[in-house]
C-alpha positions in Angstrom: -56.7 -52.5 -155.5 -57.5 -51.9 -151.6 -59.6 -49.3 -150.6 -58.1 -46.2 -148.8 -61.5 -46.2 -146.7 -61.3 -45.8 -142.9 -63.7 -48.8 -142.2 -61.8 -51.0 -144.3 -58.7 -50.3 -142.8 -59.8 -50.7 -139.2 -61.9 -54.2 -140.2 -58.4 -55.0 -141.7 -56.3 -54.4 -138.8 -59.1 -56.5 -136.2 -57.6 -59.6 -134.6 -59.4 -62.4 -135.8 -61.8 -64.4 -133.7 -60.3 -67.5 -133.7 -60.0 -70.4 -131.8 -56.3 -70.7 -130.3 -56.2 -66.6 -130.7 -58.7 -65.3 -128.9 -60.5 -68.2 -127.1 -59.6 -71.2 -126.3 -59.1 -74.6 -128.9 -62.7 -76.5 -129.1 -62.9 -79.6 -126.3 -60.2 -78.2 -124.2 -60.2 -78.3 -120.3 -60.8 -74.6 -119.3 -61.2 -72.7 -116.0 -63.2 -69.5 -115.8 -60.9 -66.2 -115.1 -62.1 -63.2 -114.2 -60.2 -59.7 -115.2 -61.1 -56.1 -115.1 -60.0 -54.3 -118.5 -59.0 -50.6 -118.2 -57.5 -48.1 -121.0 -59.7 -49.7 -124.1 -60.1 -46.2 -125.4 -60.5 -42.4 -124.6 -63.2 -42.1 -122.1 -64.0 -45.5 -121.5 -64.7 -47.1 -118.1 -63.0 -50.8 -117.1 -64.9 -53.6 -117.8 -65.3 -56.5 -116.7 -64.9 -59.8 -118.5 -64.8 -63.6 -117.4 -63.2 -65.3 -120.0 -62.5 -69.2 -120.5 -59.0 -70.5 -120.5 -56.9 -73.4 -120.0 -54.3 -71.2 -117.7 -53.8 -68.2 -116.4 -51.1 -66.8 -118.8 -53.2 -67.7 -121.8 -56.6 -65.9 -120.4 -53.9 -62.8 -120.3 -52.8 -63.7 -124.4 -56.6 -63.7 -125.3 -57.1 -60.4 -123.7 -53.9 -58.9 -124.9 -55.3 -60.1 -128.4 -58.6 -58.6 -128.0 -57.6 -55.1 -126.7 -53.9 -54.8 -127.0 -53.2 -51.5 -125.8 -55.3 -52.5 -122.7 -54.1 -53.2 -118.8 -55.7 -55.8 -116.9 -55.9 -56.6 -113.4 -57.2 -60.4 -112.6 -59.6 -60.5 -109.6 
């Protein structure tokens, strides 16, 4: 039986932290990319985040996997 509670649900619907998902595979050749996140949530400011990744288009699948309602802007 699953439970109808709100914190399961939410925990349930996370993106795992994986490697390949969220970050990159272990021993890969990454650069450093640097992106300001806006529209996380009502209210919030952008942030900032440097993330590791072997190319550009897969720092952006990372993000879009952490926060996928987000925009980003790469700086």
């Amino acid at each position: 039986m699953q439970s109808e509670n709100f914190r399961d649900k939410e925990i349930l619907a996370m993106t795992p932290d994986m490697e390949g998902v969220t970050r990159p595979l272990k021993d890969k050749k990454t650069k450093k990319f640097t992106f300001i996140v806006k529209g996380i949530g009502i209210g919030t400011a952008p942030m900032k985040i440097s993330t590791n990744a072997e190319t550009q288009a897969k720092a952006v699948k990372y993000i879009k996997a952490r926060w996928k309602d987000c925009s980003y802007e790469l700086i």
